[in-house]
GUMAR-321839 format. One record per residue: residue in three letters; residue number from 1; x, y, z of N, C-alpha, C, CB in turn. Coordinates in steps of 0.2 Angstrom, whole numbers, plus 5000, padded with zeros to 4 digits. Glycine has a CB too. Layout:
! GUMAR-321839
['ala',NUM,[X,Y,Z],[X,Y,Z],[X,Y,Z],[X,Y,Z]]
...
***
This chain:
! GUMAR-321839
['unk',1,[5317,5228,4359],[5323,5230,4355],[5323,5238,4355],[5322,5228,4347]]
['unk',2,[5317,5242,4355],[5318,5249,4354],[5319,5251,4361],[5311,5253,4350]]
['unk',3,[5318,5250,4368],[5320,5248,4374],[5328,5249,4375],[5317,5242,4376]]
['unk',4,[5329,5242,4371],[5337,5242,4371],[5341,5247,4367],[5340,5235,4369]]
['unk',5,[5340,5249,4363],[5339,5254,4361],[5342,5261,4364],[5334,5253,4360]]
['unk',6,[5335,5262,4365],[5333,5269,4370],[5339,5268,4375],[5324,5268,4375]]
['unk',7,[5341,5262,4378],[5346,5263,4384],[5350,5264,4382],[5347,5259,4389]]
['unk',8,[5355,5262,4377],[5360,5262,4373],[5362,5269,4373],[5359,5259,4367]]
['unk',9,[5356,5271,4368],[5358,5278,4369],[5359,5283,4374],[5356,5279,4367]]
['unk',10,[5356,5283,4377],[5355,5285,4386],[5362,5284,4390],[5350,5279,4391]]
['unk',11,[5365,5279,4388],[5372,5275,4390],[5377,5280,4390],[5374,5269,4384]]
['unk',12,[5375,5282,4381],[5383,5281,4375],[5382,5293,4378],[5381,5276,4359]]
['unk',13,[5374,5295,4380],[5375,5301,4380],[5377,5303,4388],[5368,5305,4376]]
['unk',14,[5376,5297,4392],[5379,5299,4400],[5387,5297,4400],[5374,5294,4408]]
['unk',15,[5389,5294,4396],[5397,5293,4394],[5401,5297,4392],[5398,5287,4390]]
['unk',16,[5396,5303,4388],[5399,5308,4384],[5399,5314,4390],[5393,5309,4377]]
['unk',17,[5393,5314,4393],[5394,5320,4398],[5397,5319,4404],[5389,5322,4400]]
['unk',18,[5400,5312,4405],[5405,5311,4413],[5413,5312,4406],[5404,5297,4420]]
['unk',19,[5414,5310,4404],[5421,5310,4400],[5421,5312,4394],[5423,5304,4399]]
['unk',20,[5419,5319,4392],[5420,5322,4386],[5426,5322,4382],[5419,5327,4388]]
['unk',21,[5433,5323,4386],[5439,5324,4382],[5439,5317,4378],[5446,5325,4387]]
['unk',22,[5434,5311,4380],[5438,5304,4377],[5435,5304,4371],[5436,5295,4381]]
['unk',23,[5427,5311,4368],[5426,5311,4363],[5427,5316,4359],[5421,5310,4363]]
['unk',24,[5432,5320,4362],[5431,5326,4360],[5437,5325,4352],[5433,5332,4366]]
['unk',25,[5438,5329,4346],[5444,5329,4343],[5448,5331,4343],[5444,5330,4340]]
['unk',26,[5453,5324,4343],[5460,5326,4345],[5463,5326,4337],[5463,5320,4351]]
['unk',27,[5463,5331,4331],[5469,5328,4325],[5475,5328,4328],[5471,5331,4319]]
['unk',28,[5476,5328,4333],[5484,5326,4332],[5485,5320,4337],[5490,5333,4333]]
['unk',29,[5482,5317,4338],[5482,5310,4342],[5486,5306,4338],[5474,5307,4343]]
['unk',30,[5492,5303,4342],[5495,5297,4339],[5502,5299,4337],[5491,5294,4333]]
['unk',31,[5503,5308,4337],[5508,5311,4336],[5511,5315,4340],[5508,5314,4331]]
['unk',32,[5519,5314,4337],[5526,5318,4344],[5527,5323,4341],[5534,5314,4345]]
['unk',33,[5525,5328,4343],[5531,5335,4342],[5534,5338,4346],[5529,5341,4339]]
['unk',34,[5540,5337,4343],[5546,5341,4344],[5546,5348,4346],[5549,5340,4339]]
['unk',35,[5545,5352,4352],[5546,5360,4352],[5552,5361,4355],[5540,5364,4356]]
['unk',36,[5554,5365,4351],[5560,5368,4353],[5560,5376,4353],[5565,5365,4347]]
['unk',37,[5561,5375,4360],[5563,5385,4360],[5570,5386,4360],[5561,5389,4368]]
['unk',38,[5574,5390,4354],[5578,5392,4353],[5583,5394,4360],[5575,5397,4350]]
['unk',39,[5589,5395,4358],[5593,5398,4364],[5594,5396,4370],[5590,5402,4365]]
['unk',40,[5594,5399,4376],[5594,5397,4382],[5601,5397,4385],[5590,5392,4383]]
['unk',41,[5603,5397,4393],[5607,5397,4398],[5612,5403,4395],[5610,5390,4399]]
['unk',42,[5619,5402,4396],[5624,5407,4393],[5622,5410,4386],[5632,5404,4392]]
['unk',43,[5618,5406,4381],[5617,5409,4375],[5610,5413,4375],[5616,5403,4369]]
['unk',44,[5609,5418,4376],[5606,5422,4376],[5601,5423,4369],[5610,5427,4377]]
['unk',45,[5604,5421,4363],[5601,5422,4358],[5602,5431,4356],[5594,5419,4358]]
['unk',46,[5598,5434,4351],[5597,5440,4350],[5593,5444,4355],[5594,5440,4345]]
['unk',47,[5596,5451,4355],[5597,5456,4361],[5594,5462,4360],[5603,5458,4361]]
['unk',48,[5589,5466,4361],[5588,5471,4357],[5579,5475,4361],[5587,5468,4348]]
['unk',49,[5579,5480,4364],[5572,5485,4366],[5571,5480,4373],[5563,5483,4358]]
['unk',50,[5577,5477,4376],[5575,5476,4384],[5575,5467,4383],[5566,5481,4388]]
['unk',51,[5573,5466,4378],[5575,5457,4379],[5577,5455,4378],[5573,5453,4377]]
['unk',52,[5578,5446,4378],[5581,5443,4377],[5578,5438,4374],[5583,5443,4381]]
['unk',53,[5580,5435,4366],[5578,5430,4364],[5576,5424,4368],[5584,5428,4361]]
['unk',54,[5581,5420,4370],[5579,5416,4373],[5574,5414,4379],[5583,5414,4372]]
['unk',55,[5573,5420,4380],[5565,5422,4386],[5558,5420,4383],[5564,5433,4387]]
['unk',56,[5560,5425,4377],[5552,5426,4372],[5550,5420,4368],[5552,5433,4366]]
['unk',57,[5557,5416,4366],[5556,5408,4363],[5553,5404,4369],[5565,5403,4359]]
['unk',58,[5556,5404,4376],[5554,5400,4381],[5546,5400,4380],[5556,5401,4387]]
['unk',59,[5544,5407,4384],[5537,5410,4385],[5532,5406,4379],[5538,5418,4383]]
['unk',60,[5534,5408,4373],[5530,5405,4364],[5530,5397,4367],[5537,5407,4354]]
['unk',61,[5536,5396,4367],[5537,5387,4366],[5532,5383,4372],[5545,5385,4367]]
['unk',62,[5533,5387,4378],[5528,5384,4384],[5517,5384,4381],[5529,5389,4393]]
['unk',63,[5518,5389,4377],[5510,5389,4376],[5511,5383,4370],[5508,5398,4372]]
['unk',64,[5515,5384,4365],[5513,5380,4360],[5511,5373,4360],[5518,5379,4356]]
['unk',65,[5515,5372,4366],[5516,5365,4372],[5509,5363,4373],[5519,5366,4380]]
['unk',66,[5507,5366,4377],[5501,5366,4380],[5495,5367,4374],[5502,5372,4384]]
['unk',67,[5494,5370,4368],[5490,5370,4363],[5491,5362,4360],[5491,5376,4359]]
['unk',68,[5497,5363,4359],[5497,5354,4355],[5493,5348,4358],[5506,5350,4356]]
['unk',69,[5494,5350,4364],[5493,5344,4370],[5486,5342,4369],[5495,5346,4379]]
['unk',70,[5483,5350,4369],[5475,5349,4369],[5472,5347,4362],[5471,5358,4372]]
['unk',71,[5477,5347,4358],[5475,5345,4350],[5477,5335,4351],[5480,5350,4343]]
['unk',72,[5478,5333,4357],[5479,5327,4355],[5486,5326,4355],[5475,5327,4349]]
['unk',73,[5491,5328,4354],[5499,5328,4352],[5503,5326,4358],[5501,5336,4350]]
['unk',74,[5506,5318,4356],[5511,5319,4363],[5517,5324,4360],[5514,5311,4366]]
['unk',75,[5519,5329,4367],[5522,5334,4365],[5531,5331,4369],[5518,5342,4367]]
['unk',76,[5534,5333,4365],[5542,5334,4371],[5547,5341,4368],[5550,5325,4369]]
['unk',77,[5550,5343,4377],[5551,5351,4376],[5560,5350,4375],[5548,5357,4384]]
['unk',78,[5561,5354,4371],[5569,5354,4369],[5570,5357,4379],[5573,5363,4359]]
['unk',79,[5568,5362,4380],[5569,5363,4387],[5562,5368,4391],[5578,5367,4388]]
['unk',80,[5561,5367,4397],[5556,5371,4400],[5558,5375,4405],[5552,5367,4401]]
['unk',81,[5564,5377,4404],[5569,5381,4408],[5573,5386,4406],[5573,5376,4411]]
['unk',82,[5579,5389,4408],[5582,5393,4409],[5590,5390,4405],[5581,5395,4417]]
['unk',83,[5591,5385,4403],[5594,5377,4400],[5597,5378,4393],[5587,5371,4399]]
['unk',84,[5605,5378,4397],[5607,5379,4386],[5609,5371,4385],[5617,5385,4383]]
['unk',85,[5606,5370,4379],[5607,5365,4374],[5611,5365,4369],[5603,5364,4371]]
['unk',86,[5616,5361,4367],[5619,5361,4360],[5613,5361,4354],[5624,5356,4359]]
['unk',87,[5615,5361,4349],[5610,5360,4344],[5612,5354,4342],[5610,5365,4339]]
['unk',88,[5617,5350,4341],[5617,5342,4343],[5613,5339,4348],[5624,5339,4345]]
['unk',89,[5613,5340,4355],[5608,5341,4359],[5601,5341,4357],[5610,5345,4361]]
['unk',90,[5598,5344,4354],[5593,5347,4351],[5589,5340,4347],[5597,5353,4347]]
['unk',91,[5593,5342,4343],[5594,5337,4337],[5592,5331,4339],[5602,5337,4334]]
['unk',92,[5599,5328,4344],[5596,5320,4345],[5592,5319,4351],[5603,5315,4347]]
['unk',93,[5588,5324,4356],[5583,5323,4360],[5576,5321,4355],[5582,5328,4365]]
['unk',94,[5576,5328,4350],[5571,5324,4345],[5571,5316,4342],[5570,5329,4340]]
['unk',95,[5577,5316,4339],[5576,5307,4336],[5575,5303,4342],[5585,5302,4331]]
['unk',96,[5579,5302,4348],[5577,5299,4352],[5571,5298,4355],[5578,5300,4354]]
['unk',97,[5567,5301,4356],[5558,5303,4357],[5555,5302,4350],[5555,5313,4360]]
['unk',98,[5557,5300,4347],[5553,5296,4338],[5548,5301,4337],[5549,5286,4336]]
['unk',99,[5551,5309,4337],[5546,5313,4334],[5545,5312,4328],[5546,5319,4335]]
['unk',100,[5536,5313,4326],[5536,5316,4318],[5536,5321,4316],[5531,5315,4314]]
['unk',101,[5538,5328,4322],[5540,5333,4317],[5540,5337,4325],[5532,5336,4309]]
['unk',102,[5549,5342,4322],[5551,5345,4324],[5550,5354,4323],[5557,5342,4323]]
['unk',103,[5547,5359,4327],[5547,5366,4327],[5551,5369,4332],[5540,5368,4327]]
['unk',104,[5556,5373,4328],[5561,5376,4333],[5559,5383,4332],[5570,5375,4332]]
['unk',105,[5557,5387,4339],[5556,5395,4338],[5561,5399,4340],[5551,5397,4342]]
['unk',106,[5562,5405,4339],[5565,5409,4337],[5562,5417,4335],[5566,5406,4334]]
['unk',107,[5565,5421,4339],[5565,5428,4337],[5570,5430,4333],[5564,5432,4341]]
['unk',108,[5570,5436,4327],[5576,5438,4324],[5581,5443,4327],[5573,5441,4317]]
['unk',109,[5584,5447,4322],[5589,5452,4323],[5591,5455,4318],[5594,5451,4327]]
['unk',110,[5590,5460,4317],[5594,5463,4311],[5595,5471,4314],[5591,5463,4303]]
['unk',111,[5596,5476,4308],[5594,5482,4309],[5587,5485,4311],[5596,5485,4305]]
['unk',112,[5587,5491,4314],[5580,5491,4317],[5575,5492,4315],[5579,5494,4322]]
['unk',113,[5577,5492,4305],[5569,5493,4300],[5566,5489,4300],[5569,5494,4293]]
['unk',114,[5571,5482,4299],[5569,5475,4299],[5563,5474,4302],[5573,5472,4302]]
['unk',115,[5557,5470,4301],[5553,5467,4305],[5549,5461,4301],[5548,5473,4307]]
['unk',116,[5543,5457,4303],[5540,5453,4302],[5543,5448,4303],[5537,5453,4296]]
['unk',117,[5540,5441,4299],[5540,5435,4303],[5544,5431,4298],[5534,5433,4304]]
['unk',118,[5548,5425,4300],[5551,5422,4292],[5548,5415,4295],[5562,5423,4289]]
['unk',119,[5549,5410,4292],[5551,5403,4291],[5556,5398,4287],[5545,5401,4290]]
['unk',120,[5558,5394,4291],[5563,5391,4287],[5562,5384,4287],[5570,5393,4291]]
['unk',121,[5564,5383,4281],[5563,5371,4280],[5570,5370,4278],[5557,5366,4271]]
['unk',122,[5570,5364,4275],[5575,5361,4275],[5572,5358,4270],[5578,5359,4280]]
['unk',123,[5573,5358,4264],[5569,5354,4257],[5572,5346,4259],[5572,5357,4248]]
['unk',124,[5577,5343,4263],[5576,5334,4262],[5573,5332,4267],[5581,5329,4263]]
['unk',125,[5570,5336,4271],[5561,5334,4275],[5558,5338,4273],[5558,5334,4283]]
['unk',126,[5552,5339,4271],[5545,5344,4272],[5543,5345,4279],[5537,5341,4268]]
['unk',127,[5543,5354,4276],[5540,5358,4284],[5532,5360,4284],[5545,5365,4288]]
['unk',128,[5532,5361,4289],[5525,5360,4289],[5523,5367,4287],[5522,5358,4296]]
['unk',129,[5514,5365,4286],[5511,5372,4282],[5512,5379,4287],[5502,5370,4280]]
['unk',130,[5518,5384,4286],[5519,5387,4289],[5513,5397,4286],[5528,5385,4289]]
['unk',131,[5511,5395,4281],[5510,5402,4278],[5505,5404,4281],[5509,5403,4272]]
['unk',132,[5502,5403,4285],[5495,5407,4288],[5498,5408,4293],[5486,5402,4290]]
['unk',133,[5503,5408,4297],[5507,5411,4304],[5506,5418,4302],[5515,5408,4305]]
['unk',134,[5510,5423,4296],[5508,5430,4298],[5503,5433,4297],[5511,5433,4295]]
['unk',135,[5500,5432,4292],[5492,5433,4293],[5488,5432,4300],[5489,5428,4288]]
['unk',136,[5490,5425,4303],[5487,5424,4310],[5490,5430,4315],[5488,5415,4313]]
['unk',137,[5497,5431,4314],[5499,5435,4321],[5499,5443,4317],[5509,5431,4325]]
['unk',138,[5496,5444,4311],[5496,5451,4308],[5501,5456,4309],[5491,5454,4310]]
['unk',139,[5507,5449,4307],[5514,5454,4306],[5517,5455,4300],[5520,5452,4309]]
['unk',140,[5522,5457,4297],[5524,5459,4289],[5526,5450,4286],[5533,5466,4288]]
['unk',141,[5526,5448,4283],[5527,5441,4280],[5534,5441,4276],[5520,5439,4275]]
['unk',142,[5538,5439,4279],[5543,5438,4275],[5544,5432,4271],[5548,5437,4279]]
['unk',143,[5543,5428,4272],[5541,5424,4266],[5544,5417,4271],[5546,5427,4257]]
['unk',144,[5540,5410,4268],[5545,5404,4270],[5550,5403,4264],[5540,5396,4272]]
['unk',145,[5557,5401,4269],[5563,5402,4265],[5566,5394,4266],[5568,5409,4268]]
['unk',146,[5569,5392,4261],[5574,5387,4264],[5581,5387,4265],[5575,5383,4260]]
['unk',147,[5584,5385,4271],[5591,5387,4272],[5590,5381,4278],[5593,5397,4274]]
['unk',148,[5599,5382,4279],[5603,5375,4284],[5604,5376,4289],[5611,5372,4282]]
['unk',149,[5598,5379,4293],[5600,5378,4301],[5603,5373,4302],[5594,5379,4306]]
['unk',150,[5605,5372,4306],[5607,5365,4312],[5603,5360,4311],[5608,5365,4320]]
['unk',151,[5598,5361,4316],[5592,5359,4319],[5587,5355,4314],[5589,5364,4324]]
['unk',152,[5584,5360,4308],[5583,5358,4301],[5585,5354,4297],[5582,5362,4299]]
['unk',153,[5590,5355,4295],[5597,5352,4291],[5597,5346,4295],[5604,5356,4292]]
['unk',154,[5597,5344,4300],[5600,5337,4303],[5593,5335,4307],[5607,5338,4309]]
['unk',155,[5587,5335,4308],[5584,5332,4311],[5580,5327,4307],[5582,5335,4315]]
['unk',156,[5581,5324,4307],[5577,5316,4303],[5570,5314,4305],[5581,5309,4305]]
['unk',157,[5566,5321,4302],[5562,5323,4304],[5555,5329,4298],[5564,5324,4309]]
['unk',158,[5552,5330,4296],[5550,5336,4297],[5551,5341,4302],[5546,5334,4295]]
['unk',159,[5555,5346,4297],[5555,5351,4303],[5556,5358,4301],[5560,5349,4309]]
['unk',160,[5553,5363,4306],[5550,5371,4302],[5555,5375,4308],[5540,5374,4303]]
['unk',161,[5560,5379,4307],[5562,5386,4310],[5557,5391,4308],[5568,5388,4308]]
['unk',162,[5553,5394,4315],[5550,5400,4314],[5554,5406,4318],[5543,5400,4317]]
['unk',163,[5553,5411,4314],[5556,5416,4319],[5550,5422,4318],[5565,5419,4316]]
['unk',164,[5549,5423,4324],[5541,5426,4327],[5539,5434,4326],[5542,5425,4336]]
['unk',165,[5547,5438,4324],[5547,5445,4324],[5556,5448,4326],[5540,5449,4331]]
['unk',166,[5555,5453,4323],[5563,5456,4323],[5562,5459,4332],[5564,5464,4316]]
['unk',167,[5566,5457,4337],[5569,5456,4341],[5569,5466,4344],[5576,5452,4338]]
['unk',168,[5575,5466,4337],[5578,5474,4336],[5572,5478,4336],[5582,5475,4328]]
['unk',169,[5569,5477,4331],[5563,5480,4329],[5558,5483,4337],[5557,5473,4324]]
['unk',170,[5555,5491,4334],[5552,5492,4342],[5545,5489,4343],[5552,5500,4343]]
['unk',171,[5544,5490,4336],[5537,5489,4335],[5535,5481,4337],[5534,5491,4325]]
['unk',172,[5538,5476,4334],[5541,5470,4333],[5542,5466,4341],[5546,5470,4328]]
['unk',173,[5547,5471,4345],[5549,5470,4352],[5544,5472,4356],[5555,5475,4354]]
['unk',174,[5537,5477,4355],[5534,5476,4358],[5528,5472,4356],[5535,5481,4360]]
['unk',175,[5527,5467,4351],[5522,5461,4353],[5524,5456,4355],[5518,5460,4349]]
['unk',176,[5531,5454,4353],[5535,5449,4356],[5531,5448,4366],[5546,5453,4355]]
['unk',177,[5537,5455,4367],[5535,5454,4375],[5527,5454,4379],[5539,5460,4378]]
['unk',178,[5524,5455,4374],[5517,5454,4375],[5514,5447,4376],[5513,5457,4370]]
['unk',179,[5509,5446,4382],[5508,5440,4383],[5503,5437,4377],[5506,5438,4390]]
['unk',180,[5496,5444,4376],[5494,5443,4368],[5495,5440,4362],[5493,5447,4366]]
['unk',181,[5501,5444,4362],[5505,5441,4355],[5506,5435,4355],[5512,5443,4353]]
['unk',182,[5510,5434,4362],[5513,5425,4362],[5509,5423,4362],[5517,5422,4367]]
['unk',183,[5502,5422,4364],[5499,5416,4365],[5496,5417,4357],[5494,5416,4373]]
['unk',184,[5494,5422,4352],[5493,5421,4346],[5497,5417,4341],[5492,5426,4345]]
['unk',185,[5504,5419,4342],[5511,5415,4340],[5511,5408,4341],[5517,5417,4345]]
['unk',186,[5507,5405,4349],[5507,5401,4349],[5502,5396,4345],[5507,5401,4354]]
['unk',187,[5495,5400,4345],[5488,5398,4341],[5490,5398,4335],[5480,5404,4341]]
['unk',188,[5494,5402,4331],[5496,5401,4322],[5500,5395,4322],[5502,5408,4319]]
['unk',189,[5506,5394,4327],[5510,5389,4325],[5506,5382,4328],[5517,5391,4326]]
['unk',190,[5502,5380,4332],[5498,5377,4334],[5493,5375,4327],[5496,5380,4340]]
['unk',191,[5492,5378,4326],[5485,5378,4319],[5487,5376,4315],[5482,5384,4315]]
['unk',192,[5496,5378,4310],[5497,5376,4305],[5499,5369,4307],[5500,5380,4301]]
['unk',193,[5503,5365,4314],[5503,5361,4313],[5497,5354,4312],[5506,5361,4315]]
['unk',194,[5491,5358,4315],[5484,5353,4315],[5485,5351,4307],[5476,5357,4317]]
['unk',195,[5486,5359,4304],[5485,5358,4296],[5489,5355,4291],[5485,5364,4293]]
['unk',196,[5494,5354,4293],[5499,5348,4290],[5497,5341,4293],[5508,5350,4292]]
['unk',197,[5496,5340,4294],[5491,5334,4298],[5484,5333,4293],[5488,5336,4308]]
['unk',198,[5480,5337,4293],[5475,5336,4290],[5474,5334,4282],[5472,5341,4291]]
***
């Protein structure tokens, strides 16, 4: 018995070192999210310190992609291109792909004092735990707000509008275009959705 045993184990620890990912932890195994990068084709989005919205939502949204995936998450991209979408569009690729939870990114615009980060829900779904994003990407916190985007407002779903930093903003414009920033943008909004899961 202690034989069989002994091999068992031997088994289950040479099974662990040929195929690690099959043990590794996945929380978000068993779930669809919805990423949506803002903007795109003729719609430029917001303009400002040499960019372009819908560049820096792409850039964010491909990492996010890619972080979800490694948590386990089957992911689907509103687009992974250059690609304008309606927001009806938008909208019904996510029900169609029966996500459980929709995150559309987004950079702001205002005047150029303006900075930090906001979040948006839609109070007839709950969005996800969005408040450790500015803290994580160590930008001014605007607070999470509720208001009727499109995409929020109509998707039948849980779902969070981030918007990442003021566009306008120089300070703001320059970590946007940073690949640092983005990929930290990506690790915040990656994290808080493990955390709405957990």
């Amino acid at each position: 018995m202690k034989l069989l045993m002994r091999s068992f184990v031997l088994l289950l620890f040479s099974f662990i070192a040929v195929f690690p990912a099959a043990f590794a932890a996945e929380p978000l195994s068993g779930k669809t999210v919805y990423v949506d990068a803002g903007h795109g084709g003729e719609d430029s989005g917001a303009v400002g310190n040499g960019l372009l919205e819908k560049d820096v939502n792409l850039e964010v949204a491909k990492l996010v992609d890619e972080k979800l995936k490694e948590d386990g998450a089957d992911t689907v991209a509103s687009r992974t291109d250059d690609t304008f979408l309606t927001l009806e569009d938008r909208v019904a690729k996510a029900s169609r792909n029966a996500s459980d939870l929709l995150i559309s990114i987004h950079a702001n615009s205002a005047v150029p004092e303006a900075s930090g980060t906001e979040t948006y829900f839609d109070s007839t779904y709950q969005a996800a735990d969005s408040e450790r994003l500015p803290d994580a990407l160590g930008t001014r916190d605007r607070g999470v707000k509720e208001s009727g985007f499109y995409v929020i407002k109509h998707s039948q779903m849980p779902s969070v509008l981030v918007e990442l930093g003021f566009i306008t903003n120089q300070t703001d414009a320059d970590k946007l275009e940073s690949p640092e920033y983005q990929e930290k943008a990506a690790g915040a909004i990656a994290d808080a959705v493990v955390s709405y899961y957990e």
